[in-house]
C-alpha positions as CSV (number, residue, x, y, z in Angstrom):
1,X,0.0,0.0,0.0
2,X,1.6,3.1,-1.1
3,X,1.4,6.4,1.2
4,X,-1.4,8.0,-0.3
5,X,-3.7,5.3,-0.2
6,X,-2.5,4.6,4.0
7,X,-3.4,8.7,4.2
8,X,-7.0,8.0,2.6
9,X,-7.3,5.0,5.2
10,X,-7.0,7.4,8.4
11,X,-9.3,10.2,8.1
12,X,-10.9,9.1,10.8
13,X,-8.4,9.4,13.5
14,X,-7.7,12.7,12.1
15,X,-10.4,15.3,14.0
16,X,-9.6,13.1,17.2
17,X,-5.7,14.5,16.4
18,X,-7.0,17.8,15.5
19,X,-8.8,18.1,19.0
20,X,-5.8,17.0,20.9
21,X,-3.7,19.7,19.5
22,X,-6.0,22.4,20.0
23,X,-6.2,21.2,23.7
24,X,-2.6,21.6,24.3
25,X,-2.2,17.7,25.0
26,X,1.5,16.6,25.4
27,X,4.2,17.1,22.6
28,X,3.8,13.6,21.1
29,X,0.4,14.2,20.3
30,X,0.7,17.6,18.9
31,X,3.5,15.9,16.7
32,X,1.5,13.6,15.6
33,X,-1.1,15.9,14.7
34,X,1.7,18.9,12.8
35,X,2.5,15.5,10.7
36,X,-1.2,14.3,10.1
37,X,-1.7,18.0,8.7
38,X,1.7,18.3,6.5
39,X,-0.1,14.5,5.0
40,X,-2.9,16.6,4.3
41,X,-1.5,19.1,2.7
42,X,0.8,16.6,0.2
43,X,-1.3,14.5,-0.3
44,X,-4.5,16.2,-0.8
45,X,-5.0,19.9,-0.4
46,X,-2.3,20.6,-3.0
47,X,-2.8,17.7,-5.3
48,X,-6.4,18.3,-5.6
49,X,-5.5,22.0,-6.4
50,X,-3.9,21.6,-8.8
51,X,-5.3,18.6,-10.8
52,X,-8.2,21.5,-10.8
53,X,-6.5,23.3,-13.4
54,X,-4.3,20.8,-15.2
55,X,-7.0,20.1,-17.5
56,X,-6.8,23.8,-18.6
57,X,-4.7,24.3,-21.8
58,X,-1.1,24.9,-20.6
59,X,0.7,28.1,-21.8
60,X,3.7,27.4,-23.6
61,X,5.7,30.9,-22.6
62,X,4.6,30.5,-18.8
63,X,7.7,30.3,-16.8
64,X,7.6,30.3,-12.8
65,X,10.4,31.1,-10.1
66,X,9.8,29.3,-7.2
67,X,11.5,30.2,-4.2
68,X,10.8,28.3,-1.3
69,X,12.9,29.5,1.7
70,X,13.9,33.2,1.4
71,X,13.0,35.8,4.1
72,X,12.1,38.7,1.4
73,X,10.9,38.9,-1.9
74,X,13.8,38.7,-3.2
75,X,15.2,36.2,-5.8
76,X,18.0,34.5,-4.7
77,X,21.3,34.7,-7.0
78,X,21.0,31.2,-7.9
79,X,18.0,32.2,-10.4
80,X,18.5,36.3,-10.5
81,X,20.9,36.0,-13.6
82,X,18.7,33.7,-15.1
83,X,15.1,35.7,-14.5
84,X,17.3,38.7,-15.7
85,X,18.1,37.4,-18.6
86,X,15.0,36.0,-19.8
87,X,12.7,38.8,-18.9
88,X,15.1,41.7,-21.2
89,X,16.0,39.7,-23.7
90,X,13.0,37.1,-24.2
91,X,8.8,38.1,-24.2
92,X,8.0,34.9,-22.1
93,X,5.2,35.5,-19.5
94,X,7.6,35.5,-16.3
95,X,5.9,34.6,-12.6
96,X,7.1,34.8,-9.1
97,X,5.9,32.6,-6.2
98,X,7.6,32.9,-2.6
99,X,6.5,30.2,-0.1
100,X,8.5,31.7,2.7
101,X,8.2,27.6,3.7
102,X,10.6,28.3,6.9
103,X,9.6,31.9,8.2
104,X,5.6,32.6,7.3
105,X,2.9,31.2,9.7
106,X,1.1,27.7,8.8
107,X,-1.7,29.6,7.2
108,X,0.5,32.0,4.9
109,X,2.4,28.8,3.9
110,X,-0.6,26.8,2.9
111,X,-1.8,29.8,0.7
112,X,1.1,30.7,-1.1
113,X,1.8,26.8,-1.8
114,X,-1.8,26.8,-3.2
115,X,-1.4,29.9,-5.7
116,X,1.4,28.3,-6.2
117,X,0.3,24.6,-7.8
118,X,-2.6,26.2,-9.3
119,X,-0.2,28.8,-11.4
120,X,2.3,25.4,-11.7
121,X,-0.7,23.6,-13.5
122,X,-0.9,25.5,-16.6
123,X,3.1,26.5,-17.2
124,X,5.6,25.1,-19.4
125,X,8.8,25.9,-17.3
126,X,9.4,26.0,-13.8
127,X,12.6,27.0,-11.9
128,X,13.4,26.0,-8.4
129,X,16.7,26.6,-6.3
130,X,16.5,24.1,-3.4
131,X,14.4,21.3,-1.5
132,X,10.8,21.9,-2.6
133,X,8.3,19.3,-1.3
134,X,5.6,21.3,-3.2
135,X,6.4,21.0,-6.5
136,X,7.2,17.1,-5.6
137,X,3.5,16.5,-4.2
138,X,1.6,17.0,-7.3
139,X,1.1,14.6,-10.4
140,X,2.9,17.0,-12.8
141,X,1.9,17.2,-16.4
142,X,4.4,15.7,-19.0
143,X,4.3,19.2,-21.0
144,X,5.8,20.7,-17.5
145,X,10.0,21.1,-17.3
146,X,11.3,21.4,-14.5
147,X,15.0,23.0,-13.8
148,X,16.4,22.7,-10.2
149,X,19.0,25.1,-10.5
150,X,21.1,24.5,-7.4
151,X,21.9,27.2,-5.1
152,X,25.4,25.7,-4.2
153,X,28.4,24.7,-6.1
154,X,30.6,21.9,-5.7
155,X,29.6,19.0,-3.0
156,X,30.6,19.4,0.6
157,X,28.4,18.5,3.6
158,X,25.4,16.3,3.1
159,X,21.9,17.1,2.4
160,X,18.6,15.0,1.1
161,X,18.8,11.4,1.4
162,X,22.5,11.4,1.9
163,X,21.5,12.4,5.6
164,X,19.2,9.9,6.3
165,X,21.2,8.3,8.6
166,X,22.8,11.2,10.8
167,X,21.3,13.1,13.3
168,X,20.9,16.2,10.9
169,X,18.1,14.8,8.6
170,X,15.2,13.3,8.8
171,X,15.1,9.1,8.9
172,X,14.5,7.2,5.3
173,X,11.0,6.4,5.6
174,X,10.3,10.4,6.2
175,X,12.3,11.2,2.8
176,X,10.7,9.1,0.5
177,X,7.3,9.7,2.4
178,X,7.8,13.9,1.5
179,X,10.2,13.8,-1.7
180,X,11.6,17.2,-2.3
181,X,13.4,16.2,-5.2
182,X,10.5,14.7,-7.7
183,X,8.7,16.3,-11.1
184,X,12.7,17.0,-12.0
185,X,13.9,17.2,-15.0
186,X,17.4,19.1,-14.1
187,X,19.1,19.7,-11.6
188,X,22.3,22.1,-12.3
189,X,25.8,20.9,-10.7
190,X,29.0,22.9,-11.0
191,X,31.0,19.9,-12.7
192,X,30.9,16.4,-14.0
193,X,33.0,15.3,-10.4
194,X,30.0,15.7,-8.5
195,X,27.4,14.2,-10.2
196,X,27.4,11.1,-7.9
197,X,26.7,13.6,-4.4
198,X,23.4,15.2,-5.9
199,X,22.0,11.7,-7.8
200,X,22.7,10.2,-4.1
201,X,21.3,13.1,-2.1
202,X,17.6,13.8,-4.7
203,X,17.2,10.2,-4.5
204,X,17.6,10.2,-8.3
205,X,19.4,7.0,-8.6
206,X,16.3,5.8,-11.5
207,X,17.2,9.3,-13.5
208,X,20.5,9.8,-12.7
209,X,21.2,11.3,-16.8
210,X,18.8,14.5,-15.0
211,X,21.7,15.7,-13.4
212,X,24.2,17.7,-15.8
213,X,27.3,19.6,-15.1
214,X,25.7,23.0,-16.9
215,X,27.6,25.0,-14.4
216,X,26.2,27.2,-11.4
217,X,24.2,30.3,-12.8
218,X,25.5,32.2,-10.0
219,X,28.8,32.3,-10.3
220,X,28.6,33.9,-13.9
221,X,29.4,37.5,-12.2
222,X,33.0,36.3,-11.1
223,X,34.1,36.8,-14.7
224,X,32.3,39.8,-14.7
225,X,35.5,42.2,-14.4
226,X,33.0,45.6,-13.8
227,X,31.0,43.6,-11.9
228,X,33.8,43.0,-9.8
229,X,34.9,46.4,-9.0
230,X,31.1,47.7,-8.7
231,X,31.3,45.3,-5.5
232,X,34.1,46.8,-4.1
233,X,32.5,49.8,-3.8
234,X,29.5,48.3,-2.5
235,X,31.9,46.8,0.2
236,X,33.6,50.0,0.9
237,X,30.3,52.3,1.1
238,X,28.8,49.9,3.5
239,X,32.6,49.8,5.4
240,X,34.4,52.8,4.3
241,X,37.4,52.4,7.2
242,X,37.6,49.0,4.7
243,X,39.5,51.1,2.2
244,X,43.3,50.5,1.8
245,X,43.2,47.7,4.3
246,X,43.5,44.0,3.0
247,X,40.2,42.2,4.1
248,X,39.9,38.7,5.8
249,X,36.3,37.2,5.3
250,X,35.2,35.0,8.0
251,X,31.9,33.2,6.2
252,X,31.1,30.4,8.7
253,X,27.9,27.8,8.2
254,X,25.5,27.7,10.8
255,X,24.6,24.7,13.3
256,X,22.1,22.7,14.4
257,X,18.7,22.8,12.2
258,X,17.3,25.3,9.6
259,X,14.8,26.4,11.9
260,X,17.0,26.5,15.0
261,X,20.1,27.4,12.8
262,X,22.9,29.1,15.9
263,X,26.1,30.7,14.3
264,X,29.8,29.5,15.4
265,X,31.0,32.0,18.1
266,X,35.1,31.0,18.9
267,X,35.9,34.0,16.7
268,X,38.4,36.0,18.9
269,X,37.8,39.3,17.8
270,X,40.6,41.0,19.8
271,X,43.3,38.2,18.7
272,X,43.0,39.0,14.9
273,X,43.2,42.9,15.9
274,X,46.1,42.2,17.8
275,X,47.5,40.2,15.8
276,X,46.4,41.7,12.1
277,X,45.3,45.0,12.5
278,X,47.9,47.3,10.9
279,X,47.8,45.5,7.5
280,X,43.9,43.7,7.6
281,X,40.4,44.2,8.2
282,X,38.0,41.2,9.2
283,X,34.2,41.1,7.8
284,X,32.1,38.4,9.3
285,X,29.1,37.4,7.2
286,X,27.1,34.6,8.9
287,X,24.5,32.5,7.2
288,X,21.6,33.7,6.5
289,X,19.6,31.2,8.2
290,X,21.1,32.2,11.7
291,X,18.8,34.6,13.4
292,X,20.7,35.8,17.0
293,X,24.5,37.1,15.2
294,X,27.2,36.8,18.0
295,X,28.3,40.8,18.7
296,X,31.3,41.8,17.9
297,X,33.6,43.6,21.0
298,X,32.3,47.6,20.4
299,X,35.7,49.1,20.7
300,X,36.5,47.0,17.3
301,X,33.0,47.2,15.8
302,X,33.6,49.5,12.4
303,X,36.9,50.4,12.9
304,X,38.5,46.5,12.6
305,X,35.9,44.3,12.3
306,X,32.4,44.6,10.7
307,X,29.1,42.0,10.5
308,X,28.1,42.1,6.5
309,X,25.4,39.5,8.1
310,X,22.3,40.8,6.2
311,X,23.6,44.1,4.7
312,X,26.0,42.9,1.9
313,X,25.7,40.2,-1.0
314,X,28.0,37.3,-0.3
315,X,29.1,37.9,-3.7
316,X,30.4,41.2,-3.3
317,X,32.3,39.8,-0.3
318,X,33.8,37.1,-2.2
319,X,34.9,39.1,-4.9
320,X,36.7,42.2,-3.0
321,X,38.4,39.2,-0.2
322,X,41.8,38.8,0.3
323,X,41.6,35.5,2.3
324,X,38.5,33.6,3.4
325,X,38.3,31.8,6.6
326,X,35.3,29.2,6.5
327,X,34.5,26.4,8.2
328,X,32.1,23.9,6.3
329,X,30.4,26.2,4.0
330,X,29.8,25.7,0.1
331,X,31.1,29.1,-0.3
332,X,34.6,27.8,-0.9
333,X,34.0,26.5,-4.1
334,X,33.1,29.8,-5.3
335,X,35.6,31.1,-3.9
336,X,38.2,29.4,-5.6
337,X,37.5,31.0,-8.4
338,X,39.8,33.7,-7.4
339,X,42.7,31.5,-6.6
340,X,43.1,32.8,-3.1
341,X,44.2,31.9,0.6
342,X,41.3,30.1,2.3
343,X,42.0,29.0,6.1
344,X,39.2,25.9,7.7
345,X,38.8,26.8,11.4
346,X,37.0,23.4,12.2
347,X,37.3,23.5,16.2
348,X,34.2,21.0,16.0
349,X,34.7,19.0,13.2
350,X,34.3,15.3,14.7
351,X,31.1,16.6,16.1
352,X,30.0,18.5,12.9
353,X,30.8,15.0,10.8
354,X,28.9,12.7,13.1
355,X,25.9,15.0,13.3
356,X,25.6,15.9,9.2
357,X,28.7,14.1,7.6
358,X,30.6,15.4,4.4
359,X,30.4,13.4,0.8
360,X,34.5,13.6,0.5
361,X,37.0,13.2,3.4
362,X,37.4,16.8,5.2
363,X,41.3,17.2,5.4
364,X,41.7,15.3,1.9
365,X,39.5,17.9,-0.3
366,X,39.9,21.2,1.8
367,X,41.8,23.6,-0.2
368,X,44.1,25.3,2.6
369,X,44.9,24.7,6.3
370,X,42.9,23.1,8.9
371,X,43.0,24.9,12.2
372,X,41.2,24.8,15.6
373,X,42.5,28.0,17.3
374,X,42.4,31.5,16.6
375,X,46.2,31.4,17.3
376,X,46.7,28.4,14.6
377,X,45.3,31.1,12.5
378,X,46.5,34.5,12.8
379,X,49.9,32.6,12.5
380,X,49.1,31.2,9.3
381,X,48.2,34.7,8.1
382,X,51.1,36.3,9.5
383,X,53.2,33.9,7.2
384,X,50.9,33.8,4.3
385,X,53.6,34.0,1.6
386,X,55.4,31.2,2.2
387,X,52.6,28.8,3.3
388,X,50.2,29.3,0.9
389,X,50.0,26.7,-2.0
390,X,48.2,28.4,-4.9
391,X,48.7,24.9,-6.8
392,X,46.3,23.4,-4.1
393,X,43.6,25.7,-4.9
394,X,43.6,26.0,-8.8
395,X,43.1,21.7,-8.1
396,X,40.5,22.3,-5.7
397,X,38.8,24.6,-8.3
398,X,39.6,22.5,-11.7
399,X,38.4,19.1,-9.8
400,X,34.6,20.7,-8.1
401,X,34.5,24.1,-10.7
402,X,35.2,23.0,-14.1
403,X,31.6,24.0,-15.4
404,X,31.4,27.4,-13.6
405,X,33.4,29.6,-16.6
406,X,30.7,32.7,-16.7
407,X,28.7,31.0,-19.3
408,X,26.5,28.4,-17.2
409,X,23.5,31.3,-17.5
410,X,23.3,30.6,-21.2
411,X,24.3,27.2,-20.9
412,X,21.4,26.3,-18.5
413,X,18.8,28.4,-20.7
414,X,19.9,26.2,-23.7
415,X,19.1,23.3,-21.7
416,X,16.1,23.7,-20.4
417,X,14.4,25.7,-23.3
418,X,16.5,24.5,-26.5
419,X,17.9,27.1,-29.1
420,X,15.1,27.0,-31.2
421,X,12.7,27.9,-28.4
422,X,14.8,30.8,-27.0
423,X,15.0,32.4,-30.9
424,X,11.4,31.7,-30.9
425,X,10.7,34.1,-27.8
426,X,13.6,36.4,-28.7
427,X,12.2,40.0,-28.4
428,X,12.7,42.2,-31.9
429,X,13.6,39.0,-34.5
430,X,12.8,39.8,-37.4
């Protein structure tokens, strides 16, 4: 018996679950009831939505951005360059759906999922960025491509089904129950060597050919030489005692959950100064997940060291960056673009590995030094020339980057649309 039909078989234990979690009854029972109503939701609220409208005629220049998981309305860079570039160059019919899925209240969710579907049920192309267990609930329509253009390069810590067995994700059963990775019919990886990590993690292993090394849309702006110096200036603006100083980035990945997500806080603020202040700066830019930032010491606070958390694009960060210190964060792959320092200050890394795990060996595919004290640091920045192996990086960066040249936009478009589709829609041909 497959899920759905198990779901059909207990409406009738559902009001008694219903009643239970209105009464404030103990936490097992208002579990149980938060995943009777996600069942709901998955398995009929959204399905019959939008089998409403699937028998409507579908429009072939309808293309939807979904984003499930931002804070604003805002699209996220994985699919900015991409929107950007179809809506000034192409005359599709271009729609936006936010589901604000980890920030908006049950009710908000529920709505914007549902606006969502029914739009989903009449379009030809639909873009996602991430995990989306909406567009996975719903019996798609053949005529219906879907792109999953990944949000992160490269493969580093686990995600999906590749955490089924760590304390991070959810167990096996719960995955397969709520796929976030069905109706695909690309996902976007940043080269061929990684392939393996996201058929593993999507639970793809009966379409593995899905997943193509296109390249990461995002990362299109590195070669972008005015692009480039445009975020400097956003960097100095925001930090104009920045100027003239070399700039250390300190881009750390959160812990715990999404929803719980806590930043690292062994940062010593008044080591670095101590250490670095006549020649360097230090920007910290925390994920964005992570809601409570750890403060920074206020005799330091804009005059050495600065919080981009929320203010400043991670991109104009990356690009302006001397050295980057990190921790377990994707961002390294992007930012080996540059061929810079990068330093791994993994003071908990047998913990983080037992509690998410990583898809390659941690000190085998790390691109620069791993440290556990601010003192193992500041060192290795104090003799940067002679320790730093450029080699290291450019193999770190050929091996994970090779599809991420500034052409994975176009590449990606050609994809998902074909060339004869895109001259089809082209605005002024002939």
């Amino acid at each position: 018996m497959n899920v759905r039909a198990l779901w059909k078989k207990t409406k009738i234990i559902r009001p008694f679950y219903w009643w239970c979690y209105k009464q404030k009854l103990p936490s097992w029972i208002r579990k149980k009831h938060r995943s009777h109503r996600r069942d709901r939701l998955l398995f009929e609220t959204l399905p019959e939505a939008y089998r409403r409208h699937r028998s409507e005629p579908a429009d072939k220049s309808k293309i939807i951005f979904c984003v499930a998981r931002s804070k604003k309305d805002v699209l996220p860079a994985s699919m900015a360059l991409l929107e950007r570039e179809l809506r000034e160059h192409y005359d599709f019919n271009i729609h936006i759906h936010y589901l604000h899925n980890t920030t908006a209240d049950y009710k908000q969710y529920v709505k914007a999922a549902r606006a969502f579907v029914e739009d989903m049920a009449t379009a030809a192309y639909v873009f996602t960025d991430e995990a989306n267990e909406v567009v996975s609930c719903v019996d798609k329509r053949p005529e219906t491509y879907v792109a999953n253009v990944w949000h992160a390069c490269g493969a580093f810590k686990k995600f999906g089904m590749s955490t089924a067995e760590k304390v991070f994700g959810n167990d096996r059963n719960t995955l397969e129950r709520h796929p976030n990775y069905a109706n695909l019919n690309l996902v976007s990886v940043s080269s061929p060597e990684v392939r393996w990590a996201y058929v593993e993690a999507m639970n793809l292993k009966k379409t593995p050919e899905i997943v193509k090394a296109t390249g990461i849309s995002r990362t299109d702006v590195f070669f972008d030489e005015a692009y480039r110096r445009s975020s400097a200036e956003r960097v100095y603006q925001a930090f104009p005692a920045a100027r003239g100083k070399k700039i250390i980035l300190y881009a750390p990945t959160f812990r715990g959950h999404v929803k719980t997500a806590a930043a690292p806080d062994r940062l010593d603020f008044q080591k670095f100064y101590n250490a670095l202040n006549k020649e360097y700066v230090l920007i910290v830019k925390h994920h964005p997940f992570v809601r409570e930032l750890p403060p920074i010491p206020e005799d330091l606070k804009n005059t050495f060291a600065f919080d981009a958390s929320g203010k400043l694009d991670i991109n104009d960060l990356l690009c302006v960056s001397d050295i980057c210190i990190s921790d377990y964060s994707s961002v390294i792959f992007e930012y080996s673009l540059f061929v810079r320092p990068m330093v791994f200050f993994a003071y908990d890394l047998d913990e983080y590995d037992d509690w998410r795990g990583f898809y390659y060996p941690y000190r085998d595919m790390t691109p620069g030094p791993v440290l556990k004290t601010n003192e193992e640091i500041t060192d290795y920045i104090q003799h940067l020339e002679e320790r730093f192996d450029r080699q290291q990086v450019k193999n770190f960066r050929d091996k994970f980057m090779s599809a991420c040249d500034g052409r994975a936009t176009q590449r990606i478009l050609d994809e998902v649309f074909s060339r004869p589709v895109l001259d089809s829609h082209r605005k002024g041909k002939p």
